[in-house]
C-alpha positions as CSV (number, residue, x, y, z in Angstrom):
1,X,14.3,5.8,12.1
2,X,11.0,5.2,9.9
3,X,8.8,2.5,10.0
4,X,7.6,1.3,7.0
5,X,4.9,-1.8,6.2
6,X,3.6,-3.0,2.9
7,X,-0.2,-3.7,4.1
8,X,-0.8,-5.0,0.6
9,X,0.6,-6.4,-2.6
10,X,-2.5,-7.0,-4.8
11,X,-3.5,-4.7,-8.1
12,X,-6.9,-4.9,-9.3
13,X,-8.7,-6.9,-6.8
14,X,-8.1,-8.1,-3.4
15,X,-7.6,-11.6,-2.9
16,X,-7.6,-14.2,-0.1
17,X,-4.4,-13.6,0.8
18,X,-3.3,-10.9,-1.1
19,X,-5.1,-7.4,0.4
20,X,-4.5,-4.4,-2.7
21,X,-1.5,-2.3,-2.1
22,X,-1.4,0.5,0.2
23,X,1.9,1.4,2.4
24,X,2.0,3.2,5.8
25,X,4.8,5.1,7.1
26,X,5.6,5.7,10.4
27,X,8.1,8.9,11.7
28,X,8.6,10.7,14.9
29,X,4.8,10.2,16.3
30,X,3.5,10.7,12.6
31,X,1.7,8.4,10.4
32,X,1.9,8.7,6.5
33,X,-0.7,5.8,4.4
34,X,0.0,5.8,0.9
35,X,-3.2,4.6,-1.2
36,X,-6.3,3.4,0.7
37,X,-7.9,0.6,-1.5
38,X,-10.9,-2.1,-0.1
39,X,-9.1,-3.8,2.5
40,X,-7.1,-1.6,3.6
41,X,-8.3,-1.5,7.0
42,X,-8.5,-5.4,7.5
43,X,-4.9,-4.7,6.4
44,X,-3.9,-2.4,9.3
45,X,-5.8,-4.8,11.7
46,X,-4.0,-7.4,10.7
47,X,-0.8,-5.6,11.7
48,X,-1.4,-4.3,14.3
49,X,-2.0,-0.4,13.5
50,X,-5.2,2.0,13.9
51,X,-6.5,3.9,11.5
52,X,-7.2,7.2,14.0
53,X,-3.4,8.5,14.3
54,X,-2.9,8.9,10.4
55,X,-2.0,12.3,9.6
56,X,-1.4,12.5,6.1
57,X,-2.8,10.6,3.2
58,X,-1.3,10.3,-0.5
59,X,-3.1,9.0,-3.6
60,X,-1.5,7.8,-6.6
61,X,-4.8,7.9,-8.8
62,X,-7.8,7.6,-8.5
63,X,-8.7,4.0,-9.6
64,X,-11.1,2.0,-7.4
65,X,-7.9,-0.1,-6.1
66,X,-6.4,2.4,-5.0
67,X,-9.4,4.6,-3.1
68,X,-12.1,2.4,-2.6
69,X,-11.6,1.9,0.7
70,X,-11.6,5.6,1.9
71,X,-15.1,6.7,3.0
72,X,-14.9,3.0,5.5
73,X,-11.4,4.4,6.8
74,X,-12.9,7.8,7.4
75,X,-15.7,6.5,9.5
76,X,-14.1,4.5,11.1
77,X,-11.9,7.4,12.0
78,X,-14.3,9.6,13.0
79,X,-15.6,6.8,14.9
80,X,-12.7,6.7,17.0
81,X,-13.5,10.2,17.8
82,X,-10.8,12.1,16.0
83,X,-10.6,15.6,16.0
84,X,-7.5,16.6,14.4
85,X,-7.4,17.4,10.9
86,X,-6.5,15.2,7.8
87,X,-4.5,16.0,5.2
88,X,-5.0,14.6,1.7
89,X,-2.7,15.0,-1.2
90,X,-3.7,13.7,-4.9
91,X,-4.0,14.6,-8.5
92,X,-5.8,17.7,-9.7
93,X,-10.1,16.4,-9.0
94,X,-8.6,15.3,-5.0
95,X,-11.5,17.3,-3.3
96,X,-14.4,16.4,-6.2
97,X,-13.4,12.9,-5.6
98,X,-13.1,12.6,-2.2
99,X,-16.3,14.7,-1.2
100,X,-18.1,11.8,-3.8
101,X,-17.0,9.0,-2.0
102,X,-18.1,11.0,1.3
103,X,-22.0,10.5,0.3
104,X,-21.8,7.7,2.3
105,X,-19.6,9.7,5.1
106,X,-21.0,13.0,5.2
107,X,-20.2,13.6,8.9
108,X,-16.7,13.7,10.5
109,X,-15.7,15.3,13.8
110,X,-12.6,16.2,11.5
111,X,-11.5,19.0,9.2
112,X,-10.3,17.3,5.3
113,X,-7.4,19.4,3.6
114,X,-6.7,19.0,0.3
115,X,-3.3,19.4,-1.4
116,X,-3.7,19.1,-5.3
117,X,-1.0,18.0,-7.1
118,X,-0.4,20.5,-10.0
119,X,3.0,20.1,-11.1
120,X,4.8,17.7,-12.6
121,X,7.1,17.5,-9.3
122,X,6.3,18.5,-5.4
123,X,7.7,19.1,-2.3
124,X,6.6,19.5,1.1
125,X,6.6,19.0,4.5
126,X,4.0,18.2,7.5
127,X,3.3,20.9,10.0
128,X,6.2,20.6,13.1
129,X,8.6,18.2,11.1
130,X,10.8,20.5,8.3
131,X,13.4,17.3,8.2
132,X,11.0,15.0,7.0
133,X,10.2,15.4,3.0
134,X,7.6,14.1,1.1
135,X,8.0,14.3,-3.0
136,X,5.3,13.8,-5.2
137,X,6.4,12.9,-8.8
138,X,4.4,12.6,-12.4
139,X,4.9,8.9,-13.8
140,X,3.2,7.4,-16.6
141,X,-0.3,5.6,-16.0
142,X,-3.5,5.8,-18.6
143,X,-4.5,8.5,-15.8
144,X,-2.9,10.9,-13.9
145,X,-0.6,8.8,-11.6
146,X,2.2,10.1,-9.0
147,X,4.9,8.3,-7.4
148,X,5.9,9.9,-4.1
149,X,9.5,9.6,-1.9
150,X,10.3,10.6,1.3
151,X,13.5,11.6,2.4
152,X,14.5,12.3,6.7
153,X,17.5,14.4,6.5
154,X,19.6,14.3,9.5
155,X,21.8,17.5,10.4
156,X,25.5,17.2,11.1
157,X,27.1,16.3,14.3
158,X,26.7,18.7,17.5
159,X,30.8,20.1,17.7
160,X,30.7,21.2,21.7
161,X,34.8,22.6,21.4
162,X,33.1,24.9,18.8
163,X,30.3,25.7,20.5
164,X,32.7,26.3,23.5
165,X,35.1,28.5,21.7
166,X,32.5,31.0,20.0
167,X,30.9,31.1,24.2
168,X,27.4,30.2,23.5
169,X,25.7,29.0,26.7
170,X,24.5,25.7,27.2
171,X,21.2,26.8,27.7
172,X,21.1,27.3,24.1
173,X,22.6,24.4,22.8
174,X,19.9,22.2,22.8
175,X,18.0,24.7,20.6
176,X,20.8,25.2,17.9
177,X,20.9,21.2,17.7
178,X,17.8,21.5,16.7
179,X,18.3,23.5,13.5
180,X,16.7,26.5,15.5
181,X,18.3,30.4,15.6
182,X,18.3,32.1,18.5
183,X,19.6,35.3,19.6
184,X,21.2,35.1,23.4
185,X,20.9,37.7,26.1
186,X,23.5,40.0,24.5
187,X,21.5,39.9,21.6
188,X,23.9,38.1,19.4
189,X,22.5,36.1,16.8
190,X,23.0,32.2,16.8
191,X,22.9,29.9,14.1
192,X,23.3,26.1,13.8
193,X,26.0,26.6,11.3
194,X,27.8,27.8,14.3
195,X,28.1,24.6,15.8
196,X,26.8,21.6,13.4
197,X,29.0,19.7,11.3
198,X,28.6,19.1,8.0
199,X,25.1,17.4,7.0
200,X,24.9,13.4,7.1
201,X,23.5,11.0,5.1
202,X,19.8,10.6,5.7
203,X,17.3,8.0,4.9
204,X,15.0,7.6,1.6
205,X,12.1,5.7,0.6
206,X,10.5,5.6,-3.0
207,X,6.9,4.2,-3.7
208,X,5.8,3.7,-7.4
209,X,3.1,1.7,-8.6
210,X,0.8,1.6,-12.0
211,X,3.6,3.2,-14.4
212,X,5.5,2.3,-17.5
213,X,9.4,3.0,-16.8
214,X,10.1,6.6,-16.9
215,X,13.3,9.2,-16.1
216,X,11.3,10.4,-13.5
217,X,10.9,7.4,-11.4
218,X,14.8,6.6,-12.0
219,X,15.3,10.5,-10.7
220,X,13.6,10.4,-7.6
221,X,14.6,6.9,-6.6
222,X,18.0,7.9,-6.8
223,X,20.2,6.6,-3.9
224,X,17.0,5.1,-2.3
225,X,17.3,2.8,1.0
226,X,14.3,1.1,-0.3
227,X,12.1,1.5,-3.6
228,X,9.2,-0.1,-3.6
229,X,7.5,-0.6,-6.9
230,X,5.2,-1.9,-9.2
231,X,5.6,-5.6,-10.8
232,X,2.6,-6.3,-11.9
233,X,3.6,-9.1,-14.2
234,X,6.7,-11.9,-13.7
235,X,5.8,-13.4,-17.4
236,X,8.2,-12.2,-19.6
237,X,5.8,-12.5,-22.7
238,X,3.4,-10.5,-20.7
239,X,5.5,-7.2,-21.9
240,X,3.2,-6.5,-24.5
241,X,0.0,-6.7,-21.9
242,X,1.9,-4.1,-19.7
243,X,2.8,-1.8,-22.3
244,X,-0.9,-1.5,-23.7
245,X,-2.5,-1.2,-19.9
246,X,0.5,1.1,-18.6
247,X,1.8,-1.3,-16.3
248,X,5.5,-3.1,-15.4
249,X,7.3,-6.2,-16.0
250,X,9.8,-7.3,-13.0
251,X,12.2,-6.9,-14.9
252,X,11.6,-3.2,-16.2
253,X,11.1,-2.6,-11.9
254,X,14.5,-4.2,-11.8
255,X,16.8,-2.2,-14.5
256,X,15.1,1.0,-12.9
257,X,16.4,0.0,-9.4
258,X,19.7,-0.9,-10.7
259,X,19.9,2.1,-12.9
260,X,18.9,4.4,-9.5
261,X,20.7,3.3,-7.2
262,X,19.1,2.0,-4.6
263,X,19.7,-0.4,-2.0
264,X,16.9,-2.6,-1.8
265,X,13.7,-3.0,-4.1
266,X,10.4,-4.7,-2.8
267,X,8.3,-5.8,-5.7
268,X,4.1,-4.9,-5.2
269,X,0.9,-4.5,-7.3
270,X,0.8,-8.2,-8.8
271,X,-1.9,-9.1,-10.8
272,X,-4.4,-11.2,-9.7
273,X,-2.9,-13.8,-12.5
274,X,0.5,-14.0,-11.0
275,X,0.1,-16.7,-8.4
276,X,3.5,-17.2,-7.4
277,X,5.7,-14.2,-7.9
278,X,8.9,-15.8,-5.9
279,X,9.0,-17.9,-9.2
280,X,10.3,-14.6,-11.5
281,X,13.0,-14.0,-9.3
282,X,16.4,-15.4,-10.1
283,X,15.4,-13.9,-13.5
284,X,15.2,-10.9,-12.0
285,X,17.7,-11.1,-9.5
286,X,20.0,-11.0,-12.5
287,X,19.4,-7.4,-13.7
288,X,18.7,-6.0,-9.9
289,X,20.3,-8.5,-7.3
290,X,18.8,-7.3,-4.0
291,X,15.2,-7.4,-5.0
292,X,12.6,-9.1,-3.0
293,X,8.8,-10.2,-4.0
294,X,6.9,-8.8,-1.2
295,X,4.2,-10.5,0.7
296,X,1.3,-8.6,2.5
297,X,2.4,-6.9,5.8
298,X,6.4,-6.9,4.7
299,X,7.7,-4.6,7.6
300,X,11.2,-3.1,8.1
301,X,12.7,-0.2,9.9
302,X,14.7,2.2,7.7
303,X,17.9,3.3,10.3
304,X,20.4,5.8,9.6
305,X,24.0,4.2,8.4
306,X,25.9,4.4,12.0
307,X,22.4,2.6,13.7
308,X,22.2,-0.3,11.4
């Protein structure tokens, strides 16, 4: 299961009632925040979260609405006396960045890594959890701008009549269900394949936001359980606005969804114009059916297919 929450919906500014977008993910003890603009932690608050157990933390860019909030999230982490280290991934100029916005957080009781993101795609995986997957993707912003899915992959079934008829002790089971090789007392070597069925379906989230349409967002949404991306604008005469600032329509957000895939698409990034986005949807709803305008703090938990 992951947990995911939309702390905010807003691009540009935050507003009243509309914090600027940023999305935490929740796995297995681990916490994954996506985008740290101002408000971010009123954001959190608000739901109920803390800002100390974040392990990882993805930028998309490096416009003010979409970091400004760091070096306040970092104190306030260090306040809360953490000590295990952060990890940051970004765009090439992570490190120079960060490190500026530190002038005003010089001290932490943490160690910052830095993952800079040099290739068009990336994959990889936090320390202790090789199932879960975070990809980092180019898209197409007036800066450098990635969107990033995670993917949990969930191994096949445990088959005991074939762990039973190769004799592999029980004792070793439990480590073979794990995806771990072993070799037994004899010195045989044991493998999972031994004893897993084939792999099931696992569960997949996409986040995109400040992008015009492109293959790459449709790629790596593919088959999505939820895609959560940018709508910055619900006017359809507001097409030629989003084309010149590198931003999306609802309905170019929609025909990507219906074109990938995916199961459920959560709208985000509204300008501070659109007052009502629940007003562009049965427009929308015509090109991508299951779409939803998203409203700060929009919370679900993303199950596997047999736990739903």
């Amino acid at each position: 299961m992951i947990d995911v929450c939309l702390l905010g919906t807003g691009g540009m500014m935050p507003l009243p009632n509309r914090y600027l977008t940023s999305l935490l993910v929740r796995y297995n003890g681990k916490c994954v925040l996506i985008d740290c603009g101002e408000a971010t932690q009123i954001a959190m608050k608000r739901r109920g979260h803390s800002a100390k157990p974040i392990d990882v933390m993805c930028f998309t860019h490096y416009h003010a609405d979409h970091i400004s909030g760091l070096p306040g999230m970092l104190l306030t982490m260090g306040n809360a006396e953490r000590t295990e280290p952060l990890l940051m991934v970004g765009p090439r100029g992570l490190e120079k960045v960060v490190n500026s916005l530190r002038v005003i957080a010089p001290e932490l009781p943490f160690e910052i890594r830095f993952k800079e993101l040099k290739e068009d795609e990336e994959s990889f995986t936090m320390e202790g959890m090789p199932d879960f997957t975070i990809t980092a993707f180019r898209v197409n912003h007036n800066v450098t701008c990635y969107g990033y899915s995670m993917s949990l992959r969930r191994q096949g079934k445990f088959n005991v009549e074939a762990a039973t008829a190769a004799g592999i002790d029980r004792n070793y089971w439990g480590i073979l269900q794990r995806g771990e090789t072993v070799v037994d007392e004899s010195g045989r070597t044991l493998t999972p394949d031994m004893v897993l069925g084939q792999e099931r379906k696992g569960i997949k989230l996409t986040y995109v936001t400040d992008s015009r349409p492109t293959d790459s967002i449709v790629k790596n949404a593919k088959d999505s359980d939820l895609f959560i991306c940018e709508g910055m604008y619900g006017e359809e005469d507001k097409i030629a606005k989003a084309r010149e600032n590198k931003h999306m329509t609802f309905y170019e957000a929609a025909r990507m969804a219906r074109d990938a895939g995916v199961k459920v698409m959560w709208l985000t990034h509204y300008s501070p114009s659109l007052v009502n986005p629940m007003e562009f949807l049965p427009e929308t709803r015509k090109i991508f059916e299951n779409t939803i305008a998203a409203k700060d703090g929009r919370n679900v938990e993303l199950k596997f297919t047999d736990e739903k």
